[in-house]
PyMOL CGO cylinders between C-alpha atoms (Angstrom):
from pymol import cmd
from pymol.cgo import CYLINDER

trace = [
    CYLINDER, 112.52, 112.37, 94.16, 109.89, 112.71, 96.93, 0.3, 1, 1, 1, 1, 1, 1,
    CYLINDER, 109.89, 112.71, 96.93, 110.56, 110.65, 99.97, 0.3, 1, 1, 1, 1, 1, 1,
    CYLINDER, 110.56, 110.65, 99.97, 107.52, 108.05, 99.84, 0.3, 1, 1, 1, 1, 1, 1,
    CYLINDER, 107.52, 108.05, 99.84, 106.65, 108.97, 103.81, 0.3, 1, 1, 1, 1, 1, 1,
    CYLINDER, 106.65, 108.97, 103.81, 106.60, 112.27, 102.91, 0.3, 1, 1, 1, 1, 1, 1,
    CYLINDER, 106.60, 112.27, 102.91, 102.78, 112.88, 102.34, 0.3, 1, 1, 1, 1, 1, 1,
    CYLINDER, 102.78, 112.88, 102.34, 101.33, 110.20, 104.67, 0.3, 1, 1, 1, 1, 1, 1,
    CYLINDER, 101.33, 110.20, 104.67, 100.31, 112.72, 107.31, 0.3, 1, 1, 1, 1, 1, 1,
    CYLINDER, 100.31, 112.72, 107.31, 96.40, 111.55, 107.85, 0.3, 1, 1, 1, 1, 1, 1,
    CYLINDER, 96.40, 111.55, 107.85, 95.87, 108.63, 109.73, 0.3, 1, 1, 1, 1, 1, 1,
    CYLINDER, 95.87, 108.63, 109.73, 93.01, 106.75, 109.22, 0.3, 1, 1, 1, 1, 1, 1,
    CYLINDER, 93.01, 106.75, 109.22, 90.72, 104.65, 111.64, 0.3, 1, 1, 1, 1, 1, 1,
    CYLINDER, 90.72, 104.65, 111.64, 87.79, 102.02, 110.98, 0.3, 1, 1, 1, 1, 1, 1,
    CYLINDER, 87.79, 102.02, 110.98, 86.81, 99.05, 112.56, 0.3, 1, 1, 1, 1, 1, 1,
    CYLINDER, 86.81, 99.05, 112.56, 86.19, 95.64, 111.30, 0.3, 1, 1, 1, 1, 1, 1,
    CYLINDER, 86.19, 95.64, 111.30, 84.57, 92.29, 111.50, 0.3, 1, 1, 1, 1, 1, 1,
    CYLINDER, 84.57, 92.29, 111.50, 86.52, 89.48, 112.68, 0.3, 1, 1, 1, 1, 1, 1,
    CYLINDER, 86.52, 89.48, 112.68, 86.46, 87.72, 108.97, 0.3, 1, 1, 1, 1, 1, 1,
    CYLINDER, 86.46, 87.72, 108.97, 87.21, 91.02, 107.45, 0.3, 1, 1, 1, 1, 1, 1,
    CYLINDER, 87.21, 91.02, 107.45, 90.28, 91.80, 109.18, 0.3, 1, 1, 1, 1, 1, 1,
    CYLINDER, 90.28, 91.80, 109.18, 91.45, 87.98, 108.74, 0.3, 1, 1, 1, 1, 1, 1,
    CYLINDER, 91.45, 87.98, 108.74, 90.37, 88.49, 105.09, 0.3, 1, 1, 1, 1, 1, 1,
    CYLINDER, 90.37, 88.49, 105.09, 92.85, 91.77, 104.90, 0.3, 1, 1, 1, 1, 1, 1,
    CYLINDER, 92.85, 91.77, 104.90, 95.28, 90.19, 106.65, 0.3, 1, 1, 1, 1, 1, 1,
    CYLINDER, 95.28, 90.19, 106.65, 95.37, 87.02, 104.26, 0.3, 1, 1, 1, 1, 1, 1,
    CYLINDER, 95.37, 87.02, 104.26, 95.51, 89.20, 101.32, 0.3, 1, 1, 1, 1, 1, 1,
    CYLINDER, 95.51, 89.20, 101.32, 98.51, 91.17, 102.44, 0.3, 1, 1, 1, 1, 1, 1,
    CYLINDER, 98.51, 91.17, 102.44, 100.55, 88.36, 103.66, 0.3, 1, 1, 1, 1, 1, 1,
    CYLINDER, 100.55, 88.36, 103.66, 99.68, 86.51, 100.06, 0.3, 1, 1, 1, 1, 1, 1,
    CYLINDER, 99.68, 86.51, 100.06, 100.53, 89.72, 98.38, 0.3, 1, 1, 1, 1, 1, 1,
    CYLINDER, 100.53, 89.72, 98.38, 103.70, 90.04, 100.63, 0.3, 1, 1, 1, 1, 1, 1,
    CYLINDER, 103.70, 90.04, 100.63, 103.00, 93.81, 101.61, 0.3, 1, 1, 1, 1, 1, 1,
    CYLINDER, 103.00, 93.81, 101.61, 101.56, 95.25, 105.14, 0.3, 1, 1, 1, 1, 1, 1,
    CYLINDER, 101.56, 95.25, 105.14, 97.87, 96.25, 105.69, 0.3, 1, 1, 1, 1, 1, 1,
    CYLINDER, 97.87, 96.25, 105.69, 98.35, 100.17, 104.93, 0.3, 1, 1, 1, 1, 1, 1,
    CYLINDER, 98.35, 100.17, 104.93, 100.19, 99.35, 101.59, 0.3, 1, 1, 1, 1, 1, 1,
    CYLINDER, 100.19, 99.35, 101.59, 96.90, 96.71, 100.96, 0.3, 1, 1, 1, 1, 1, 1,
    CYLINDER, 96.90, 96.71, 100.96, 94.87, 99.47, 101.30, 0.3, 1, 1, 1, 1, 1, 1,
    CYLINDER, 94.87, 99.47, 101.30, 96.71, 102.19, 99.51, 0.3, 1, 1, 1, 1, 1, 1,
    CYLINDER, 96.71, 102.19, 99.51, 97.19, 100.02, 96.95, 0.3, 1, 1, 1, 1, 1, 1,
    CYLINDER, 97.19, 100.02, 96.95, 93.15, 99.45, 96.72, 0.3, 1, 1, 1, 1, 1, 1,
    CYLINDER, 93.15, 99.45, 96.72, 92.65, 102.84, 96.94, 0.3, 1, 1, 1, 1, 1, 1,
    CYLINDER, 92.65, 102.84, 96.94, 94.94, 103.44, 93.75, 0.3, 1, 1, 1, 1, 1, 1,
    CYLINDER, 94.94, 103.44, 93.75, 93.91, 100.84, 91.64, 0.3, 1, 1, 1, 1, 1, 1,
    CYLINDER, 93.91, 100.84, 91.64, 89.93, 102.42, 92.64, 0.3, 1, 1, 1, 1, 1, 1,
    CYLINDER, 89.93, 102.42, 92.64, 91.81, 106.16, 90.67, 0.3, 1, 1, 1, 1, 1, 1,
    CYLINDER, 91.81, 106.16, 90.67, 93.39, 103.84, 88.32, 0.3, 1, 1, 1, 1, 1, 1,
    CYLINDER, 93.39, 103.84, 88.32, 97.00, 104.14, 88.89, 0.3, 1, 1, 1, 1, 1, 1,
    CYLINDER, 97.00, 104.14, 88.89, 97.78, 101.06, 90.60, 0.3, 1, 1, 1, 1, 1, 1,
    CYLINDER, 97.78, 101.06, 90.60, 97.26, 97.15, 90.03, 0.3, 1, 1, 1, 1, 1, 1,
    CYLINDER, 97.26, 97.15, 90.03, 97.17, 94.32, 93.36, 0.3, 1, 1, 1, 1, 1, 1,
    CYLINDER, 97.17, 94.32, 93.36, 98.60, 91.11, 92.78, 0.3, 1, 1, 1, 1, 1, 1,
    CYLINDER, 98.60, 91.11, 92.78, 98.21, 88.11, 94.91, 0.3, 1, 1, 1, 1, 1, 1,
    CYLINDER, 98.21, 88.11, 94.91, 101.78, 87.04, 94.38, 0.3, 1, 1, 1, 1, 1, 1,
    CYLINDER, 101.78, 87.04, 94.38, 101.40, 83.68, 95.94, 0.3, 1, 1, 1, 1, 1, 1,
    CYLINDER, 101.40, 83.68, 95.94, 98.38, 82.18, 92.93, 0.3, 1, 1, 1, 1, 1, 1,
    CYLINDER, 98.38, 82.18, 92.93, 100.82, 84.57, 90.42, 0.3, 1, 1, 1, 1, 1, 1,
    CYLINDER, 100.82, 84.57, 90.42, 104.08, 82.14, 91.61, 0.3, 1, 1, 1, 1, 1, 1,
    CYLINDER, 104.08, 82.14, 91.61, 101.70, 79.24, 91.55, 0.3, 1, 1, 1, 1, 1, 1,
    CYLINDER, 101.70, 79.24, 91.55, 100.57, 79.54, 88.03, 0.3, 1, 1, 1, 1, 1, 1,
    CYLINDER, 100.57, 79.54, 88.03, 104.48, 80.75, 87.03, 0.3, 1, 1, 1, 1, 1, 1,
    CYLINDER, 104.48, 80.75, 87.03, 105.54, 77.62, 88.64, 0.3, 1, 1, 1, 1, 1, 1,
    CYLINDER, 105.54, 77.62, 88.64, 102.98, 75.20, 86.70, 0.3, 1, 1, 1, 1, 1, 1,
    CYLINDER, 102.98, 75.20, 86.70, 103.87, 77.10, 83.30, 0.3, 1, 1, 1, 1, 1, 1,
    CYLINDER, 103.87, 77.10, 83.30, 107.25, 76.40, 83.87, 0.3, 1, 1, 1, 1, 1, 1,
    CYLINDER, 107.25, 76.40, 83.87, 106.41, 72.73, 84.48, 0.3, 1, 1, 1, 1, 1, 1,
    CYLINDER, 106.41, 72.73, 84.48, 104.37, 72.57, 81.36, 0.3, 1, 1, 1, 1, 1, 1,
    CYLINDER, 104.37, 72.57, 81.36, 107.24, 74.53, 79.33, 0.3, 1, 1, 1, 1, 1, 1,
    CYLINDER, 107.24, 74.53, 79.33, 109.88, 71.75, 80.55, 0.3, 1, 1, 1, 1, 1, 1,
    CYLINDER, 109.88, 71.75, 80.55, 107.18, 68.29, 79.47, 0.3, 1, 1, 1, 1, 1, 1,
    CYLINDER, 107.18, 68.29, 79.47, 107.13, 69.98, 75.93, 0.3, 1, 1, 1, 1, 1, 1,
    CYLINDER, 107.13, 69.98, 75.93, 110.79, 70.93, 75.81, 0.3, 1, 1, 1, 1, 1, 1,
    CYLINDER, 110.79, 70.93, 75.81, 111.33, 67.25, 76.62, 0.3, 1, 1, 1, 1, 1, 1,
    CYLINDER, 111.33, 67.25, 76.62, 109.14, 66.08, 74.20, 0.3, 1, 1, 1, 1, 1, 1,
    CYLINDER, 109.14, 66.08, 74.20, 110.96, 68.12, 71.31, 0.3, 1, 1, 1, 1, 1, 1,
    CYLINDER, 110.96, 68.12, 71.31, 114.21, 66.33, 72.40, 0.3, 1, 1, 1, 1, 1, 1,
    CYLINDER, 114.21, 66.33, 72.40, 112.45, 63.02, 72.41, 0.3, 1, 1, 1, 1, 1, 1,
    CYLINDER, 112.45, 63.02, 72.41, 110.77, 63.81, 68.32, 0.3, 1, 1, 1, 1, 1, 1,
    CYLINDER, 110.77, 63.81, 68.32, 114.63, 65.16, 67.66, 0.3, 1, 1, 1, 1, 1, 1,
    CYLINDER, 114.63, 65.16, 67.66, 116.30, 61.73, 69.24, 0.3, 1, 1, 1, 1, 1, 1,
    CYLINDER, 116.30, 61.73, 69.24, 113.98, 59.88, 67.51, 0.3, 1, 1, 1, 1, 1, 1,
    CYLINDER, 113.98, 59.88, 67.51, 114.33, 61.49, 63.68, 0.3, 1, 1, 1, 1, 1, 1,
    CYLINDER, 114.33, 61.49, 63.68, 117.84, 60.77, 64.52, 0.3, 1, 1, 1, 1, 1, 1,
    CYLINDER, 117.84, 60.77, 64.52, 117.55, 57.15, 64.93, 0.3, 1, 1, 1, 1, 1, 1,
    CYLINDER, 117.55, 57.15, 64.93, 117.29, 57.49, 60.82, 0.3, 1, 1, 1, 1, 1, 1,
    CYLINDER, 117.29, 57.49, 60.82, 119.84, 56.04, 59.01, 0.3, 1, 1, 1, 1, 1, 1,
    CYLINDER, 119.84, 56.04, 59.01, 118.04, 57.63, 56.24, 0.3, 1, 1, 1, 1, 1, 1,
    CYLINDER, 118.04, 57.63, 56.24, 116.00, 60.78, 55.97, 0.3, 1, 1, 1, 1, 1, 1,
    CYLINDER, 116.00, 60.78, 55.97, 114.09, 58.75, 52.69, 0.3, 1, 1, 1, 1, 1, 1,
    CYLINDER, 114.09, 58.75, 52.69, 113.11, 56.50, 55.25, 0.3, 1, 1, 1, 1, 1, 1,
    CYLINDER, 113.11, 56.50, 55.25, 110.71, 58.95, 56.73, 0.3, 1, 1, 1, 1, 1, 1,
    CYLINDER, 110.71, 58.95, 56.73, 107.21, 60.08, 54.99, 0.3, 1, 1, 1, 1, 1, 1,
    CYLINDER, 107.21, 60.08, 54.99, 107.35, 63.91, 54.02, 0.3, 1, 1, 1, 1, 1, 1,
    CYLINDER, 107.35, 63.91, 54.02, 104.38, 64.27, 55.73, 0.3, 1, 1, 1, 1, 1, 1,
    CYLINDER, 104.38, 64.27, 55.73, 106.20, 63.48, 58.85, 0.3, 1, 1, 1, 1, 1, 1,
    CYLINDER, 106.20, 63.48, 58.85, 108.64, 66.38, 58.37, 0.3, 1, 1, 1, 1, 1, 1,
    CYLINDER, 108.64, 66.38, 58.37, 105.91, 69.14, 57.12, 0.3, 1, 1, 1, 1, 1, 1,
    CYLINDER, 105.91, 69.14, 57.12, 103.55, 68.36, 60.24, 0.3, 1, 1, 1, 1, 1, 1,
    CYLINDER, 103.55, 68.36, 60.24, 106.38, 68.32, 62.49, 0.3, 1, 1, 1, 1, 1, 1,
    CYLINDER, 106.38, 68.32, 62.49, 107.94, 71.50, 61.24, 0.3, 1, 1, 1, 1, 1, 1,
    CYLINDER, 107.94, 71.50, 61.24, 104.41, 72.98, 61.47, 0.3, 1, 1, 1, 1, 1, 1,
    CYLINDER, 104.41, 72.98, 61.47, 103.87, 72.02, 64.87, 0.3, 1, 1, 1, 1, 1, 1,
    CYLINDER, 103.87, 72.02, 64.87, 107.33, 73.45, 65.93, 0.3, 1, 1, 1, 1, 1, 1,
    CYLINDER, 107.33, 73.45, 65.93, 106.63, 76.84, 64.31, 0.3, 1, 1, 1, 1, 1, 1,
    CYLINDER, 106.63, 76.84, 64.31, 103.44, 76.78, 66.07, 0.3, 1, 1, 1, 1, 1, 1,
    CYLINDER, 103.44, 76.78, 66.07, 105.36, 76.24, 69.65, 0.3, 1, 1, 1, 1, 1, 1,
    CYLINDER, 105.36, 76.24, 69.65, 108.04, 78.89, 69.17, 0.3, 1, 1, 1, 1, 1, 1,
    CYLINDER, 108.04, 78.89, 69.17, 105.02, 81.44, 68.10, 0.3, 1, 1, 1, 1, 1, 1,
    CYLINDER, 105.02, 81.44, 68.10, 103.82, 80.35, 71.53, 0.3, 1, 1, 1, 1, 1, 1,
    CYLINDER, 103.82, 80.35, 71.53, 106.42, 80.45, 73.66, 0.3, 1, 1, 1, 1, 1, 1,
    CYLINDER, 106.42, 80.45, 73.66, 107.43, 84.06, 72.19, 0.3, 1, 1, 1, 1, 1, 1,
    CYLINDER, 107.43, 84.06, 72.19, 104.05, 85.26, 73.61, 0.3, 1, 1, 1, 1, 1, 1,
    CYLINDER, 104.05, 85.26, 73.61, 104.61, 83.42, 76.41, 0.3, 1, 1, 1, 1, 1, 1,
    CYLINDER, 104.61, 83.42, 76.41, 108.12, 85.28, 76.82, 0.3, 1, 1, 1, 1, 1, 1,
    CYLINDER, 108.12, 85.28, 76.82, 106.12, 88.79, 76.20, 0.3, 1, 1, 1, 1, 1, 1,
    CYLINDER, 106.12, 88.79, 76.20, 103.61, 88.09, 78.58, 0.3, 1, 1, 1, 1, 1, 1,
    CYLINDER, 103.61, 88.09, 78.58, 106.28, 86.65, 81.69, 0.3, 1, 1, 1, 1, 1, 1,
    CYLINDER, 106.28, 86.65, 81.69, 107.90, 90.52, 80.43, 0.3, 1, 1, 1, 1, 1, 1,
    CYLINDER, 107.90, 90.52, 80.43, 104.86, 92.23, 81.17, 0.3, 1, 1, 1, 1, 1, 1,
    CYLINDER, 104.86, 92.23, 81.17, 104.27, 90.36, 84.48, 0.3, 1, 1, 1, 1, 1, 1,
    CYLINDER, 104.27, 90.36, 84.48, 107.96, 91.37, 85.62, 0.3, 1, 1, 1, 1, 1, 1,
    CYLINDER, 107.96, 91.37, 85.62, 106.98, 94.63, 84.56, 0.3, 1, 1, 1, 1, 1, 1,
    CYLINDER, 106.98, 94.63, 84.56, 103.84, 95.20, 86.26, 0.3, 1, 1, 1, 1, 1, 1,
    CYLINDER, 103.84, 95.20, 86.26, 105.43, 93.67, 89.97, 0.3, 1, 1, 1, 1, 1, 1,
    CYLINDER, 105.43, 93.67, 89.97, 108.85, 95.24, 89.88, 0.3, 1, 1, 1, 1, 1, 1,
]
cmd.load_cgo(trace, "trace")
């Protein structure tokens, strides 16, 4: 395997606005990489080869789907406490079952593409 340092041998120079280098700056520290990786990485995902993630908003929205996954995981629990307050299940409407059963379905369908989707994110930062 190629030592990464290797081929780095031409050293580039520019200058930059105030805003623009505070701009660059931001964007590496939120992406947690240096300046030169920022702009490699730019330059790469330009050819195609490489994607830039702002890891900070990426955590941020992780974080709040993760919140939203526990409200309805506690809500389940609350719907399964509840049908279990039932001495008896003929107490219940049938409807109550079928929509509930349907609405469950629909949740695990959800959080399996939720599950594929947190596997490609892992994927595409690792």
């Amino acid at each position: 395997m190629k030592d990464p340092q290797e081929n780095k041998t031409h050293k580039i120079t520019f200058r930059l606005k105030a805003q623009e280098a505070k701009f660059l700056d931001d964007f590496a520290w939120s992406a947690g990489i240096s300046r030169s990786d920022t702009l490699r990485n730019l330059i790469r995902k330009i050819q195609g080869d490489a994607s830039i993630i702002k890891t900070d908003k990426l955590l941020d929205t992780l974080s709040d789907l993760a919140a939203e996954q526990g409200r309805v995981n506690n809500n389940i629990n609350q719907l399964a406490r509840h049908a279990n307050q039932y001495s008896k299940v003929s107490d219940l409407n049938p409807k109550v079952f079928v929509r509930f059963n349907t609405l469950l379905t629909r949740y695990l369908d959800f959080q399996e593409d939720m599950n594929r989707t947190f596997r490609k994110i892992y994927k595409s930062i690792s």
